[in-house]
N, C-alpha and C positions, 0 to 999 in steps of 0.2 A: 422458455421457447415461445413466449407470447410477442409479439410485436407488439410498441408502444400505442402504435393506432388503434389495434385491435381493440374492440366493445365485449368483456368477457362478464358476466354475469358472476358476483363472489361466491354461489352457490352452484352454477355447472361444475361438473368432476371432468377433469382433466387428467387422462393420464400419463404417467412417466412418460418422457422420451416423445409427445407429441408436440408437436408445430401451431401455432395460430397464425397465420402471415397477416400482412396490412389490411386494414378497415373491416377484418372479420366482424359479425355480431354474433355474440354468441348468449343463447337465452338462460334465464335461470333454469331451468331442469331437462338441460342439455347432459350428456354423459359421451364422453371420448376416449375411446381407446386408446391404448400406450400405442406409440409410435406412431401414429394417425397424422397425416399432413395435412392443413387445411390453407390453401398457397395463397389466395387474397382473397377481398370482396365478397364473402361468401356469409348468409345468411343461415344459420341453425335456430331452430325456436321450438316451443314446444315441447311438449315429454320423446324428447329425442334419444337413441341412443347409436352410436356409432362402435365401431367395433377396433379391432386393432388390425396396425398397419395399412388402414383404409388411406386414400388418396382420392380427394376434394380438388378439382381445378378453378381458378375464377369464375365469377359471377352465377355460381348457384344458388337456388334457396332450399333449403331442407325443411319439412315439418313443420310448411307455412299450416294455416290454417286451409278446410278443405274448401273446392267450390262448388259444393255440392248444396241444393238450398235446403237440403235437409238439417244439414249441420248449425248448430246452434249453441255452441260454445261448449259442447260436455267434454267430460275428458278423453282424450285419445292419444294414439303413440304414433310413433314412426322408429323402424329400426332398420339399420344398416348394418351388411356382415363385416367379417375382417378379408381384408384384403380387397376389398372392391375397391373400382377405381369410378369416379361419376368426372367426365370431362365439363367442359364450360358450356355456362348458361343450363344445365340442368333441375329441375323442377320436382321435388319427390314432395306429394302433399300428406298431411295426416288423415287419419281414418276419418269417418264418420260411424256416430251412435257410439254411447257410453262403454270403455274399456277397449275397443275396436283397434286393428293395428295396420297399418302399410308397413310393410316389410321387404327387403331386399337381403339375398341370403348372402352367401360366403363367395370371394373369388371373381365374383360379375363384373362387365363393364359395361358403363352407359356412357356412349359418346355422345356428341355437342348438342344442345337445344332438347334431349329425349325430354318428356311429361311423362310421370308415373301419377296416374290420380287416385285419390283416396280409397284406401281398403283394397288394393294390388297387393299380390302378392308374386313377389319374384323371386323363384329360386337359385340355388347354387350354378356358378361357371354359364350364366345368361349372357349372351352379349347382347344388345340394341343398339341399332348401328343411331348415325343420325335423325333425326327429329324425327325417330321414333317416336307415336303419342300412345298412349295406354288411357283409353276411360275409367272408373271405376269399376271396381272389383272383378279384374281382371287376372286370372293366376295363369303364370309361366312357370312352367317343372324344370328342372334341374337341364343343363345342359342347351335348351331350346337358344335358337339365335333370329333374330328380326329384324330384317332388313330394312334400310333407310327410308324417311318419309310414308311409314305404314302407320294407316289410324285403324286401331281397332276398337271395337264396341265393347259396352259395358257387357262386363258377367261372360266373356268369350274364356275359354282357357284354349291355351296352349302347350302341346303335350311335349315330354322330355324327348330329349336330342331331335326336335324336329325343326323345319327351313321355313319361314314364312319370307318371301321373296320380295325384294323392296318395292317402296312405291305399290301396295298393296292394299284394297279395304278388306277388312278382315269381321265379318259378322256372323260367323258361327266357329264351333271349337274345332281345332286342329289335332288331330291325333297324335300319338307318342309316333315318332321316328317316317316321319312323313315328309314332305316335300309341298306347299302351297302356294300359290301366285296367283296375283290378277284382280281386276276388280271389275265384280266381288271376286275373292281369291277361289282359286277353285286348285284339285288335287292333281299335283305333276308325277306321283310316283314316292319313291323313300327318296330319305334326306339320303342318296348315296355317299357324295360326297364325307359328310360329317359321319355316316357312321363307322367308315373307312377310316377317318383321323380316328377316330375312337377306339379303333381296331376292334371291332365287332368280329366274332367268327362269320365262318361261311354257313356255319348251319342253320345260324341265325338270320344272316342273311337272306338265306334260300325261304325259312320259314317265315320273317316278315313281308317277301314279295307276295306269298300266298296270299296272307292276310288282304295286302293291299290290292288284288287279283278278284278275291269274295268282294273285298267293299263296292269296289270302283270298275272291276271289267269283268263281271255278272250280271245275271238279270235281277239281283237281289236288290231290297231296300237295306236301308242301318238295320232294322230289326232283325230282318230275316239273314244279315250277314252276321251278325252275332249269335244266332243258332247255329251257324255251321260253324262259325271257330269254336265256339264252346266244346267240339268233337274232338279238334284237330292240335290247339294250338300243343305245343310241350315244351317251350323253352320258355326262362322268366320272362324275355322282353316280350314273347306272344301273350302270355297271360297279364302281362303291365298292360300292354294293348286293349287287351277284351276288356280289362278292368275298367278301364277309363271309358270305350265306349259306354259297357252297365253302368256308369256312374252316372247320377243326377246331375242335368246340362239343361242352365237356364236359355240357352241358346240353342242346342241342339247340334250335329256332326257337318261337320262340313260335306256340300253337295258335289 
């Protein structure tokens, strides 16, 4: 299932049942999962691995080399899950610093023109709409969706099932199941919408309005709202929440 044009390297692993379409390149220590489509034009290099039943549209490049000027040939990876789909013209670079990984999880999709840059990490069921840009070492949790032509800063995280609203700059991190816009993006409430597809209960519901209530419409700072949920919270998504605030944030909570 290689196309005659196709540039396939005698030592990438190919697996059963996958596709290479016209003028692929594919590098020597590239690795494809069975059933994996890669439809033309499309660029893999580097200690790559892709996953199974992944879909590749034209003119991507996968685990170019990074642009980071730190990077300086060491080795590094790039991985992609099973099932994602990466539309045209998308950008996914390899890490930087020796054994380092950019990674994209299971199920995501990245539509046209998105940039993922070095040592990202994106988790499972992510969308990014178009020319979403992602700096380096940027992590999105499981579920998080980002809306079109949004740049965001290096070392921002973005927390699980939360909204960042297109056309957005994004320079500090966005909490789990949040709502943000603007630029700079600033905080609209919970991701309603999406936690509603999700089918969130209502208790949960009820309990992350709180949360978003202490942070954002009290006299509190991030500190002093994180003393008061540490009282309150009692369901996992409240206590996912606290956690990620407590966690070390090279940027800090969005204001």
């Amino acid at each position: 299932m290689i196309h005659s044009t196709a540039i396939v390297h005698p030592s990438a692993e190919i697996g059963e049942g996958a596709e290479i379409g016209p003028f692929c390149v594919i590098g020597e220590n590239v690795r494809i999962g069975k059933r994996t489509t890669l439809l033309a034009h499309i660029v893999v290099n580097g200690r790559t691995t892709i996953g199974e039943d992944a879909k590749i549209h034209p003119f991507c490049s996968i685990g170019t080399p990074s642009q980071d000027r730190k990077y300086h040939g060491e080795q590094t990876y790039t991985t992609i899950g099973d099932r994602t789909e990466i539309r045209e013209y998308v950008s996914v670079h390899r890490a930087t610093g020796e054994g380092e990984v950019t990674s994209i999880g299971n199920d995501s999709l990245l539509l046209a023109y998105v940039h993922v840059a070095h040592n990202c990490h994106i988790g499972n069921r992510v969308t990014m709409s178009s020319t979403a840009q992602l700096a380096g070492h940027v992590i999105v949790e499981d579920d998080a969706t980002i809306g079109g032509q949004t740049g965001v800063h290096q070392f921002v995280r973005i927390g699980t099932h939360s909204m960042v609203g297109g056309a957005s700059r994004l320079t500090r991190d966005v909490p789990p199941y949040f709502l943000v816009e603007g630029n700079p993006a600033v905080p609209y409430g919970l991701n309603t919408v999406g936690l509603k597809r999700a089918e969130f209960p209502p208790e949960v519901m009820s309990e992350l309005k709180e949360c978003y209530r202490t942070m954002y419409r009290s006299n509190h700072n991030i500190s002093q709202a994180v003393q008061a949920l540490q009282t309150v919270v009692t369901t996992d998504e409240g206590k996912r929440l606290l956690a990620f605030l407590e966690a070390p944030s090279e940027r800090g909570i969005i204001k």
